[in-house]
C-alpha positions as CSV (number, residue, x, y, z in Angstrom):
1,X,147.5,125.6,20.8
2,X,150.8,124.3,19.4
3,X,151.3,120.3,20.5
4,X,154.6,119.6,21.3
5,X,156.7,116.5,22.6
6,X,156.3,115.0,26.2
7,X,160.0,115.6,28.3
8,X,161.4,112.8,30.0
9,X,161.2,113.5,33.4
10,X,159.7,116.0,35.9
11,X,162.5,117.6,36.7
12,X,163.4,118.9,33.0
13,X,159.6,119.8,32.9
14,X,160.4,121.7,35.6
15,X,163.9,123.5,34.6
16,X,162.0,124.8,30.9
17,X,159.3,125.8,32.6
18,X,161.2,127.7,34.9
19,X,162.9,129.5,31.9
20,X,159.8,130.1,30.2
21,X,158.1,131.8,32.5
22,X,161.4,134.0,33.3
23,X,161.3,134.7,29.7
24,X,157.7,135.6,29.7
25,X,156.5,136.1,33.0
26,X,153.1,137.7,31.4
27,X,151.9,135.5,28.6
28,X,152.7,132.0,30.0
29,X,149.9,129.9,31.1
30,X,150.3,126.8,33.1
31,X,147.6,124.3,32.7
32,X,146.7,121.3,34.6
33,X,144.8,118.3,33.4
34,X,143.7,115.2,35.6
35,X,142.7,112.4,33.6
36,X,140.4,109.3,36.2
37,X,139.5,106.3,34.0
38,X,136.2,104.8,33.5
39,X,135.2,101.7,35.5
40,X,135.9,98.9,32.7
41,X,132.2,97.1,32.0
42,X,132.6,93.3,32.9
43,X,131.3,91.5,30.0
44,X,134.0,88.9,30.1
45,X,133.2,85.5,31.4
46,X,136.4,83.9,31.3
47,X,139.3,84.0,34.3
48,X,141.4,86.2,32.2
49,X,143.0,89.8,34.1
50,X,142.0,92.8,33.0
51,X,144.4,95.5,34.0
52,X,143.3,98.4,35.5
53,X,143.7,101.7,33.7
54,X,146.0,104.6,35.2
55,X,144.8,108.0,36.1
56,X,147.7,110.2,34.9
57,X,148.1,114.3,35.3
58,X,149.3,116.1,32.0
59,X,151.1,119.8,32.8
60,X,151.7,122.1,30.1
61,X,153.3,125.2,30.3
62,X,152.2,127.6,27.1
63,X,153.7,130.6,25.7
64,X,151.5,132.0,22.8
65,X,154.3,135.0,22.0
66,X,157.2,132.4,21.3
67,X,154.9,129.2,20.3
68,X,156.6,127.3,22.6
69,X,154.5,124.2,24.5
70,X,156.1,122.0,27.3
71,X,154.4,119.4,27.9
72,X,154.4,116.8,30.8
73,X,152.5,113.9,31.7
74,X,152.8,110.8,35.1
75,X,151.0,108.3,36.7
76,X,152.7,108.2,40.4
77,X,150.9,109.2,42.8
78,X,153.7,110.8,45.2
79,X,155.5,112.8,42.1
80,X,151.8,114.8,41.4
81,X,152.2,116.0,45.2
82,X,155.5,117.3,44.4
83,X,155.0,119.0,40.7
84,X,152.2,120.3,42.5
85,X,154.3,121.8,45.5
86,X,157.1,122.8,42.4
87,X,154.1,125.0,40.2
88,X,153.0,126.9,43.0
89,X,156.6,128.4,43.8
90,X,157.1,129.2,40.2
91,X,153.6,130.9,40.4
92,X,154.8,132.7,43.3
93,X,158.4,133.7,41.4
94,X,160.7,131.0,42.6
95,X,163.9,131.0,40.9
96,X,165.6,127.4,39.6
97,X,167.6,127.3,42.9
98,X,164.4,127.0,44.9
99,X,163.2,124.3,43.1
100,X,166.4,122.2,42.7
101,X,165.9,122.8,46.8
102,X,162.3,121.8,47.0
103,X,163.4,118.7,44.6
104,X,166.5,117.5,47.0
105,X,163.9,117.7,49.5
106,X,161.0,115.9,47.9
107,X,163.1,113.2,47.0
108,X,165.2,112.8,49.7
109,X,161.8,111.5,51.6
110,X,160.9,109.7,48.6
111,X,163.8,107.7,48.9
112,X,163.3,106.7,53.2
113,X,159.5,106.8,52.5
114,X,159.5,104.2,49.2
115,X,158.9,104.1,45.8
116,X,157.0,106.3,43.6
117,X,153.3,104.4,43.1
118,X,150.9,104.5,40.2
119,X,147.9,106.5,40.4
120,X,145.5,103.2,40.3
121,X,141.4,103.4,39.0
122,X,138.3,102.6,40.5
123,X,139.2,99.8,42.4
124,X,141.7,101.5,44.7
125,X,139.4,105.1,45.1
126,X,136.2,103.4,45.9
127,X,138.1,100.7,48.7
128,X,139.6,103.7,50.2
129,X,136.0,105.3,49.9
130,X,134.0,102.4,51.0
131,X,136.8,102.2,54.3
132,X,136.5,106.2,55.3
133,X,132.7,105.4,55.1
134,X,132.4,102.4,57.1
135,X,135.1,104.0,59.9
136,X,132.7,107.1,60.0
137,X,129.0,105.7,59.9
138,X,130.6,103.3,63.1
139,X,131.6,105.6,65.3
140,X,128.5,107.6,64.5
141,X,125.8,104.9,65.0
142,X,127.9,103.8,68.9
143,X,127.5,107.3,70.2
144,X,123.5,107.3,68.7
145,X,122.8,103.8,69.7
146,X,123.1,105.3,73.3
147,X,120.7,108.5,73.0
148,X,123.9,110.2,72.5
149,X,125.6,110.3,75.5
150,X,128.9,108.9,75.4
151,X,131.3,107.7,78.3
152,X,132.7,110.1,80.5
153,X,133.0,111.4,83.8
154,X,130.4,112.0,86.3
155,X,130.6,115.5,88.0
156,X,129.6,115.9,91.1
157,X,129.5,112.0,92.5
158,X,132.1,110.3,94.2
């Protein structure tokens, strides 16, 4: 597969692909490719930071008929939900317009909701992990801790 240069922003990403797959709806291939780093090894002794490598999202958009290779790559988190959201209307056959729609919209919210964030490593999967557990296995063990029957209503006594 040809290599070619990374565009600048999602949006021209976007607009090429568009055009490339108007061009040749039946030869271009979209890929997808989700890159999660490696928990660094602590071997260090000192007090100096380590910063945390970024899990980033490469898109490429192939034609093999024209040789042409488009190219893509981010690490914030709220842009992968909306290139995402973008690639599945050009699957279905959504023109330019729909996107530049789908885009007003995306960042519209983006700007009331906050900033873009970067994808983060371990450290910020395995808290979120470690909290969804803890949340789960409490309100599980409360209900068993008490055969199973929870609070509620008697029926029948007043």
């Amino acid at each position: 597969m040809p290599s070619g240069p990374y565009l600048p922003t999602s949006a021209a990403y976007l607009k090429e692909s568009s055009l490339l797959l108007q061009a040749y709806p039946d030869s271009t291939r979209i890929t997808t490719k989700y890159t999660y780093p490696k928990p660094p090894t602590i071997t260090q002794t000192d007090s100096t930071t380590q910063s945390t490598p970024l899990a980033t999202l490469t898109l490429k958009t192939y034609t093999p008929e024209a040789g042409i290779c488009l190219k893509y790559r981010t690490n914030k988190a709220a842009e992968v939900g909306r290139l995402i959201t973008a690639l599945g209307l050009l699957a279905g056959g959504a023109d330019l317009s729909s996107l530049d729609k789908a885009a007003s919209v995306g960042t519209a919210a983006g700007a009331t909701g906050g900033a873009d964030v970067e994808m983060g490593g371990m450290e910020d999967a395995t808290a979120g992990t470690a909290q969804a557990a803890t949340g789960g296995a409490g309100a599980g063990s409360g209900a068993a801790g008490k055969g199973g029957k929870g609070k509620g209503k008697k029926k029948g006594k007043k």
